[in-house]
N, C-alpha and C positions, 0 to 999 in steps of 0.2 A: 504494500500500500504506500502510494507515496503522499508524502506533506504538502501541504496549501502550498509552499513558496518555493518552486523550484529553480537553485541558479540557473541563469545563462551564463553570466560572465563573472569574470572575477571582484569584486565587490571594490568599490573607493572608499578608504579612510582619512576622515579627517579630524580634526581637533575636537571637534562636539559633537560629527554624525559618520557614521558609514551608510553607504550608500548601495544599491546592490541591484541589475539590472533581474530581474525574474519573471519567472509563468507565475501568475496568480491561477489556480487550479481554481480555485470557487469560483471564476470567474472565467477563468479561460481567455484572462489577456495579458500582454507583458503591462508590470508595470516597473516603478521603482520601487525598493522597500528600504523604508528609512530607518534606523537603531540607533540609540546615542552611542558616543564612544564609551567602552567599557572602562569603570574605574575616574570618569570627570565626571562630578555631580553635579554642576552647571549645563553637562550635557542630556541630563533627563530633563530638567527643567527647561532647553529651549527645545525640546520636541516634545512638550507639554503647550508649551505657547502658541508653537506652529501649530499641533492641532485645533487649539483652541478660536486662531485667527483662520483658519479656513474650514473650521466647520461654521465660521460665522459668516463669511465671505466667498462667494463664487465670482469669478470674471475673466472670460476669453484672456487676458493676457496675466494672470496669477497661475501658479501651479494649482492642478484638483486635487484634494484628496478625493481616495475611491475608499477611506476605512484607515481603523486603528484598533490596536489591542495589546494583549499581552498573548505572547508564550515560552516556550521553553527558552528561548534566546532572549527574551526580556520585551521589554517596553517596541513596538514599533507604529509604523506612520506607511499607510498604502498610499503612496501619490502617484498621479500621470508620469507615462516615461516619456519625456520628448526627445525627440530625435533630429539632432544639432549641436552644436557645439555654446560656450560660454561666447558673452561678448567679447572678455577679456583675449579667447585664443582668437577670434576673427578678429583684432587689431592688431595681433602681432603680428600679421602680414600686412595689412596700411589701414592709413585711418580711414572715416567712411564717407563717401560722399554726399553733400548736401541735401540731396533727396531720401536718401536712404537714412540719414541722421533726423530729419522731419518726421519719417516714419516712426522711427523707435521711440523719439518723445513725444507722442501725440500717441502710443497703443500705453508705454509706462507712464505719463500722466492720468491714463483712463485707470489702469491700476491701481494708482495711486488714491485716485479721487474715490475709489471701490473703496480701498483701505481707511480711509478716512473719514469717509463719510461713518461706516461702520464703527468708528472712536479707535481707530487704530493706527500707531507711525510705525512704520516699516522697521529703520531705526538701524538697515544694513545697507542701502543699494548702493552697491557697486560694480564696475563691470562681471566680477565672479560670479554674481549674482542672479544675471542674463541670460537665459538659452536662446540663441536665436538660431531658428530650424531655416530652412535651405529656402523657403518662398518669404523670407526676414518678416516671420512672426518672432512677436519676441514676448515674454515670459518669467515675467518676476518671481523667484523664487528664496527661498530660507528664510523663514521667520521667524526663527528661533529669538532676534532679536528685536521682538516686536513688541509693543508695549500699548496700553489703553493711552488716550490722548484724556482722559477726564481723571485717570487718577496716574500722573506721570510719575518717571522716573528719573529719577537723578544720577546719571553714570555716563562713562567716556565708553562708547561701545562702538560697534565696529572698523572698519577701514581707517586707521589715522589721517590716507590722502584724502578722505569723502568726508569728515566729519566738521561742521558747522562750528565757527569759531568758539560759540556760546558754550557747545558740549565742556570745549578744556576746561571754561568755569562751571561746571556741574550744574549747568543750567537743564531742564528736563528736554527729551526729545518732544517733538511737535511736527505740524504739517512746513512749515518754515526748515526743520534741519530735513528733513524728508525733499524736500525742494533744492536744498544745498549739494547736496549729492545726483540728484537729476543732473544740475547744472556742473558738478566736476565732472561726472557721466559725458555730460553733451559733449563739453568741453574735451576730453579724451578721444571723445567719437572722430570729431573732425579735426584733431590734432594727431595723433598718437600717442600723446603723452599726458602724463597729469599737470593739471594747472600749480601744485604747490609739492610743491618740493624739499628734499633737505635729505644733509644726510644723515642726519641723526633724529630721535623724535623731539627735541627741541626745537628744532630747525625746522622742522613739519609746523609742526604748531604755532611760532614764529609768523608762518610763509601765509598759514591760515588767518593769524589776528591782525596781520599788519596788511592784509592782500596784496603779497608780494607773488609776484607772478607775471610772467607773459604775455601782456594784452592779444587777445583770441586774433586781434586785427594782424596781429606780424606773425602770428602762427600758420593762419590760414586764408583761401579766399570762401569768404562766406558773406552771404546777403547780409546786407545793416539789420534789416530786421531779427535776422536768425542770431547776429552778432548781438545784440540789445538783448533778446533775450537771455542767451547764456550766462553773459558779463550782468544782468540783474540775480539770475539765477543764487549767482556764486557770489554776491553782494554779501558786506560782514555785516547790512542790517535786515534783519529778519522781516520787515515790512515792507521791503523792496521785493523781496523774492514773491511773495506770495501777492505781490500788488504786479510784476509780471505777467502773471498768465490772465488778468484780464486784459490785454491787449494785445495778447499773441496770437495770430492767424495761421495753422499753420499750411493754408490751401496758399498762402503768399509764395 
């Protein structure tokens, strides 16, 4: 007799999840099976969270869950397998072009606005974050480091180059640092590289409070308008970024 979850392939580990492509037999389709890493206790709690955010949230560009539970390997999370790559490995061969960069912040702001409408900050997106499949659908996924927007939290959590000046003062996540990272996102999309920099995390954090950085203008060519947004995006005042997207087109 064989068990609900048969490998395909060899499983991905990382710092809080393993990952693991399989046949759901109850089901009879592949999906992913998500497990926290064994021995980090931080990592049962952010696959407590993810569950918690997408049994609350459904939206064409979120990963699904299809189920969750426990068995003999512990705590897991059934989510959609998509098939494609991170956005991070499609920039390491060039960044993306203007059209194709429109697309991606107009399907992850719609995710976004899913998440938030719902009382929820993301509170990770970064390009790792990204599945973009071959017809550049693209697919916010890990939410392990999500958080309610009505009862916040106060911590320096994910990506050092994506995190909103406010985070270093342990200010709470919100739809504003959720915005910050779109806009390092964008910013990376049509550049290949990250707008802040350093080589230490001093010097990250530095490049973040003081917005020292690259103007998008000498990095790349892109429309004024598409350049206004991003350069609001990644603004160090939190009423710029989210005063942004009422004025952004992206049919321009």
């Amino acid at each position: 007799m064989h068990t609900r979850f048969e490998p395909l392939e060899k499983g991905t580990l990382g710092g809080y999840a393993q990952v693991q492509r399989v046949l759901d037999h109850s089901v009879g389709q592949i999906v992913a099976l998500k497990r926290p890493t064994p021995n980090v206790p931080e990592a049962a709690r952010q696959l407590e969270m993810e569950i918690e955010v997408l049994s609350r949230v459904q939206h064409p560009h979120l990963i699904g869950l299809h189920g969750h539970g426990t068995d003999v390997g512990g705590p897991f999370a059934v989510l959609a397998w998509i098939e494609g790559s991170t956005l991070e490995s499609t920039l390491s061969h060039a960044p993306l072009i203007e059209d194709r960069v429109r697309k991606l912040l107009t399907q992850l702001m719609a995710a976004l606005q899913a998440l938030h409408q719902a009382d929820y900050a993301h509170g990770d997106l970064n390009s790792t974050n990204v599945l973009c499949s071959k017809d550049d659908h693209a697919t916010l996924i890990d939410l392990g480091n999500a958080a309610s927007l009505s009862m916040p939290v106060n911590r320096t959590t994910g990506s050092i180059y994506s995190m909103a000046p406010e985070l270093f003062d342990y200010q709470p996540l919100s739809v504003a640092t959720d915005l910050y990272a779109l806009g390092v996102l964008a910013y990376q999309a049509l550049t290949g590289q990250l707008p802040f920099q350093g080589e230490t995390k001093p010097q990250v954090i530095t490049a973040h409070h003081r917005h020292l950085r690259v103007p998008l203008r000498e990095c790349c060519q892109a429309s004024s308008e598409l350049e206004t947004l991003v350069e609001d995006l990644i603004a160090v005042k939190p009423e710029q970024r989210t005063a942004a997207l009422r004025v952004w087109n992206p049919a321009c």
